[in-house]
ZADO-1210 file (C-alpha; in nm, 4 decimals, padded with zeros to 6 digits):
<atoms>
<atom x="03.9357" y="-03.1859" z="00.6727" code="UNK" pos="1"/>
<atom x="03.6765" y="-03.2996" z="00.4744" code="UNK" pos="2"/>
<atom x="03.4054" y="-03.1549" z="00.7201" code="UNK" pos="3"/>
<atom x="03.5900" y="-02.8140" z="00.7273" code="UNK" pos="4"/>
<atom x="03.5233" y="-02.7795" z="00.3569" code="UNK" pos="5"/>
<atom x="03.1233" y="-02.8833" z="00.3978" code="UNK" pos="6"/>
<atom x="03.1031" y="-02.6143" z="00.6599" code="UNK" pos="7"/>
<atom x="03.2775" y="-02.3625" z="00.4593" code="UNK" pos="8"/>
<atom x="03.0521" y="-02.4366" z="00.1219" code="UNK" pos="9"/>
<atom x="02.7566" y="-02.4487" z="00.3649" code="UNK" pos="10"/>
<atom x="02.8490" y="-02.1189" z="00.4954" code="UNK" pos="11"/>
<atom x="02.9357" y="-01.9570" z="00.1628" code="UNK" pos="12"/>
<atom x="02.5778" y="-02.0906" z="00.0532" code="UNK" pos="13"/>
<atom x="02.4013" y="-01.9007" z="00.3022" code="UNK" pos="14"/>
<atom x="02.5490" y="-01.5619" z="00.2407" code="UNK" pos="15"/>
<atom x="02.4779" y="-01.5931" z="-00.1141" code="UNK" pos="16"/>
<atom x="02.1111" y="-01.7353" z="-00.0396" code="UNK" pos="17"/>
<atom x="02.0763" y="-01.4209" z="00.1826" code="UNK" pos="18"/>
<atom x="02.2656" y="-01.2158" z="00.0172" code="UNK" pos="19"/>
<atom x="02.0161" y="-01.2587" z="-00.3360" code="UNK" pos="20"/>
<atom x="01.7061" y="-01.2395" z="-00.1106" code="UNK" pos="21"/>
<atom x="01.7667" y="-00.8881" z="-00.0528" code="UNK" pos="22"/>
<atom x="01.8563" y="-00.7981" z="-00.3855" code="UNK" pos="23"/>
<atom x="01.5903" y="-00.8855" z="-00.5079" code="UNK" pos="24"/>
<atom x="01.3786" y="-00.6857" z="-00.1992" code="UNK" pos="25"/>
<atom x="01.5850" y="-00.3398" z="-00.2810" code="UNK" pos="26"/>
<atom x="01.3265" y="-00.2027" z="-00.4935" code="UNK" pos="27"/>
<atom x="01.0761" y="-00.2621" z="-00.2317" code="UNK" pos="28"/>
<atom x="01.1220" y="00.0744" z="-00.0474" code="UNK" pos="29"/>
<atom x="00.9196" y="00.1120" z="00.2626" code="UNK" pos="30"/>
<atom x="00.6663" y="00.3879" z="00.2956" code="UNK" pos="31"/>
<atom x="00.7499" y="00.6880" z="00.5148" code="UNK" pos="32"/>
<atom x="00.5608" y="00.6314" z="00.8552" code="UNK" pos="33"/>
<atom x="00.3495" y="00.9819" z="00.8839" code="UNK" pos="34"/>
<atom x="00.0828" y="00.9984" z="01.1696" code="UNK" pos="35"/>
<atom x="-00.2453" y="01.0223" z="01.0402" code="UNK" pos="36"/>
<atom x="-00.5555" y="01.0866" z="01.2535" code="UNK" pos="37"/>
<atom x="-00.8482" y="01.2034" z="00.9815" code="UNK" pos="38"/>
<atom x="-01.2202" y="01.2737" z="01.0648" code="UNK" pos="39"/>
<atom x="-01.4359" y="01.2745" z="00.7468" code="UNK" pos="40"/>
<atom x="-01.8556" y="01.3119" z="00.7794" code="UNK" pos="41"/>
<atom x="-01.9123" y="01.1145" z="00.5354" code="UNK" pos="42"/>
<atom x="-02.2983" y="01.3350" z="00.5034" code="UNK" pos="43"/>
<atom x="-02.0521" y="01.6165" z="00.3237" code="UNK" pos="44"/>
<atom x="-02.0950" y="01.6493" z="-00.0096" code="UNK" pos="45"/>
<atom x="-01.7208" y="01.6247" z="-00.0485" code="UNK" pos="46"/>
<atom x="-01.7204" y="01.2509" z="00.0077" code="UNK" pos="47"/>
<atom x="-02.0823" y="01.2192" z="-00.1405" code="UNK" pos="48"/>
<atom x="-01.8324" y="00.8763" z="-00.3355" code="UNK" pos="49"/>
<atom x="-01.7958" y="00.7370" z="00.0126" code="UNK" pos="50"/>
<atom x="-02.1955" y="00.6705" z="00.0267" code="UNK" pos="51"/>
<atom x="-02.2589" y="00.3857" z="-00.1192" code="UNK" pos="52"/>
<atom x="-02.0361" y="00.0752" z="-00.1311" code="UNK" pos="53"/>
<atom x="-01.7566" y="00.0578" z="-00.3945" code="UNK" pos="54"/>
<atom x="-01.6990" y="00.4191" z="-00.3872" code="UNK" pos="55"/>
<atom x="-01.3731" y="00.5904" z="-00.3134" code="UNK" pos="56"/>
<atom x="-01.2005" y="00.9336" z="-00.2885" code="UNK" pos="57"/>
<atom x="-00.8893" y="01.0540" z="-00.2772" code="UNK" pos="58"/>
<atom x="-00.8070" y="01.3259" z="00.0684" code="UNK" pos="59"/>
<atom x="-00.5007" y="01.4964" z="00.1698" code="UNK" pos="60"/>
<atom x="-00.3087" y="01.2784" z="00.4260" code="UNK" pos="61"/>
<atom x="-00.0275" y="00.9792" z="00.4975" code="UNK" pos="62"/>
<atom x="00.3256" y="00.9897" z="00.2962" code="UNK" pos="63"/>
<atom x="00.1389" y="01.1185" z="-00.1038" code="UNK" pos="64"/>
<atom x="-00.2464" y="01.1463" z="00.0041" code="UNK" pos="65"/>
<atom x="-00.4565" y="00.8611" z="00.1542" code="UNK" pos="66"/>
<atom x="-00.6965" y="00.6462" z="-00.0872" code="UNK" pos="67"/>
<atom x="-01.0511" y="00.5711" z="00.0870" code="UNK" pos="68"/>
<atom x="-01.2525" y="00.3003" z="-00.0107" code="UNK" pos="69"/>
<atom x="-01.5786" y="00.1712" z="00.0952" code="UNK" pos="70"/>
<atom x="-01.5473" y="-00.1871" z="00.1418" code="UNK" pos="71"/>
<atom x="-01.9134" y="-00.2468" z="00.2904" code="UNK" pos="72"/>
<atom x="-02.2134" y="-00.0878" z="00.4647" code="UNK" pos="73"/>
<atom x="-01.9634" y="-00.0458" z="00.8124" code="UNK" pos="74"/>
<atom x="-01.5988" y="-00.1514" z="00.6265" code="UNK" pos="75"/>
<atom x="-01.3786" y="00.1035" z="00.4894" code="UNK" pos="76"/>
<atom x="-01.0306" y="00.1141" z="00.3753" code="UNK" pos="77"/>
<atom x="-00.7777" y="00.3903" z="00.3769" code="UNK" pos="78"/>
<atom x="-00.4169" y="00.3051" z="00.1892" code="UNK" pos="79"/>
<atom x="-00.1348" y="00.5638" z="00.1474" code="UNK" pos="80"/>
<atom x="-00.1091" y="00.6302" z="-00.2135" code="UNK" pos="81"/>
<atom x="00.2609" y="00.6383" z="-00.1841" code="UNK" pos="82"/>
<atom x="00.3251" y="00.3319" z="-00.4273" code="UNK" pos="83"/>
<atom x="00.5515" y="00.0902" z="-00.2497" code="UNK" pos="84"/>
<atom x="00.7836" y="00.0075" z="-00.4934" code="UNK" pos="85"/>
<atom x="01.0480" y="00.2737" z="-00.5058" code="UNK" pos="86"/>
<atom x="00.8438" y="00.4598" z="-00.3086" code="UNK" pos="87"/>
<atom x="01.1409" y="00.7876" z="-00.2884" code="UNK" pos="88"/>
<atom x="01.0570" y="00.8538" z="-00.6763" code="UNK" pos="89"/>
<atom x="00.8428" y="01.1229" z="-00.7156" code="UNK" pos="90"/>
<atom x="00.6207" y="01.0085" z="-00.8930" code="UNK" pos="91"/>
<atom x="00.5459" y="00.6745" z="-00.6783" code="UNK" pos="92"/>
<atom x="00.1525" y="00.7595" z="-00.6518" code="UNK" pos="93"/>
<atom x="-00.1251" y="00.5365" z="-00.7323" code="UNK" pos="94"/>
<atom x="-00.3918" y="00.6982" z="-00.8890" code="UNK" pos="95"/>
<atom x="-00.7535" y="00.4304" z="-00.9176" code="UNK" pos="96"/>
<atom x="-00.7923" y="00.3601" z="-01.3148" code="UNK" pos="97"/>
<atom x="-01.1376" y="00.3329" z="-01.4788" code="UNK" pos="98"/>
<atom x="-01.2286" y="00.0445" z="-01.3513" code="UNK" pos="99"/>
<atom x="-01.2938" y="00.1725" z="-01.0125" code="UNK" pos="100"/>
<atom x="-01.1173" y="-00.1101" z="-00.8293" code="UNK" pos="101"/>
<atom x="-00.7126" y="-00.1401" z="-00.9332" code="UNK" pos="102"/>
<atom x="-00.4955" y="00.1496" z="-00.8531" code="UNK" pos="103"/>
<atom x="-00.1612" y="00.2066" z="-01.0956" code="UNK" pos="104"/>
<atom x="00.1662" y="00.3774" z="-01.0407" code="UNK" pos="105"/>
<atom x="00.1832" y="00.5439" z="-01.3761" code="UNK" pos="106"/>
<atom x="00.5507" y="00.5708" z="-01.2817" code="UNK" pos="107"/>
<atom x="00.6126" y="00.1712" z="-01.2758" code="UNK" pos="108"/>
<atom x="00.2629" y="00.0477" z="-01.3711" code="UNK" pos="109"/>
<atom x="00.2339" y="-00.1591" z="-01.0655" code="UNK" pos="110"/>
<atom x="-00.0744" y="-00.2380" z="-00.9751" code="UNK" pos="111"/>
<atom x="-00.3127" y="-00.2637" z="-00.6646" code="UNK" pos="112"/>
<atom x="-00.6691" y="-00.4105" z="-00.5998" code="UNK" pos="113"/>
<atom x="-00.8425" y="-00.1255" z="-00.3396" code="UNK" pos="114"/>
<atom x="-01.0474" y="-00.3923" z="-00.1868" code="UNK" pos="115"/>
<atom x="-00.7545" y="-00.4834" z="-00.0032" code="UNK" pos="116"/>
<atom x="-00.4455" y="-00.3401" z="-00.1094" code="UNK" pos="117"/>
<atom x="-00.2617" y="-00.6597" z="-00.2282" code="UNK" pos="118"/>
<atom x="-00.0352" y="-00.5941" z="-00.5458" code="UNK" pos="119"/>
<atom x="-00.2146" y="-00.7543" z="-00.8940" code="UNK" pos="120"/>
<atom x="00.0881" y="-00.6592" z="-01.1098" code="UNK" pos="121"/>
<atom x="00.4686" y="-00.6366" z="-01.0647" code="UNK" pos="122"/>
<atom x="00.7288" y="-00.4702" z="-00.9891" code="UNK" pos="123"/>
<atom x="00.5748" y="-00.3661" z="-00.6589" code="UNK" pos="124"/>
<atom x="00.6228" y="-00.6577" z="-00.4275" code="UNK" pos="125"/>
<atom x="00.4599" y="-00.4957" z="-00.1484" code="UNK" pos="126"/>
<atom x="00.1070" y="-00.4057" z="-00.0531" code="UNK" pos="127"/>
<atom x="-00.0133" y="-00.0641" z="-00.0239" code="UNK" pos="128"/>
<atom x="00.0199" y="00.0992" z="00.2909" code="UNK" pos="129"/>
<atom x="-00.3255" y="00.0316" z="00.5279" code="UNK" pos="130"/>
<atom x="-00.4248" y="00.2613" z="00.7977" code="UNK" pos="131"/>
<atom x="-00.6851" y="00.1797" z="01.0760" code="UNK" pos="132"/>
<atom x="-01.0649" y="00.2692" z="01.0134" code="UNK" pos="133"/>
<atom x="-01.3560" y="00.3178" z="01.2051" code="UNK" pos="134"/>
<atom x="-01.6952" y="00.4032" z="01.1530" code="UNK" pos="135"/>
<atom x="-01.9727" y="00.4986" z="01.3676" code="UNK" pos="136"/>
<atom x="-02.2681" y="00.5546" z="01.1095" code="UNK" pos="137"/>
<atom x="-02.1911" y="00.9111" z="01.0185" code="UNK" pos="138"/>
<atom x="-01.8156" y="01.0144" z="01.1121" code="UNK" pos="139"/>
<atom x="-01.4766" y="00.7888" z="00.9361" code="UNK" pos="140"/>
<atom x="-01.2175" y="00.7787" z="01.1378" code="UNK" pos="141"/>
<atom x="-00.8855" y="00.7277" z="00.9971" code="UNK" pos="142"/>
<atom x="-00.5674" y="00.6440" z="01.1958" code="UNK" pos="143"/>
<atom x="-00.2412" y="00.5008" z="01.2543" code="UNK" pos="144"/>
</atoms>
């Protein structure tokens, strides 16, 4: 008897355990999987930014526009800007502030470092959204 109790407390522990874990997660909507395959010469003067290192632009791309970021001479990184907490709202974009390396969701003020997408302030439990780069001295490719 008495171990028929223990399993059923036991039991109703886990479901509430589990149950609690994804509460909390419900806010952190996934991004919408898009296929992205973007060429950019960097030598245009449209992505003049992307020269030197710490430089960024926004392009047209991914689930709300793709964030590019030059991590090093031959590193870049390209995040969707499709913030990834309650990423359905409209206005779920990240937008880089004035200090050139956190991007905020105006819309929940999360916040993201662009050197590698981890999230610096809540709600957003989730890191921005990476796609694949490569770089052969003049063209960016961008991919997923």
């Amino acid at each position: 008897m008495k171990t028929k109790n223990s399993f059923a407390l036991l039991l109703l522990l886990s479901i509430l355990l589990i149950s609690g874990f994804y509460a909390c997660k419900k806010n952190d909507d996934s991004v919408p999987i898009v296929p992205v395959d973007i060429y950019i010469y960097t030598s245009n003067p449209s992505f003049i930014n992307l020269n030197a290192v710490g430089g960024w632009v926004y392009i047209t791309g991914g689930a709300r526009g793709i964030l590019v970021y030059r991590k090093s001479i031959s590193d870049f990184m390209a995040y969707d800007r499709n913030c990834t907490y309650n990423s359905n709202d409209a206005c779920a974009v990240v937008y880089v502030d004035s200090s050139n390396i956190i991007a905020t969701d105006t819309c929940c003020n999360s916040q993201f470092s662009i050197v590698d997408g981890t999230v610096l302030q809540a709600p957003a439990g989730l890191p921005l959204k990476t796609y694949s780069t490569t770089f052969d001295g003049n063209v960016l490719h961008i991919y997923n």
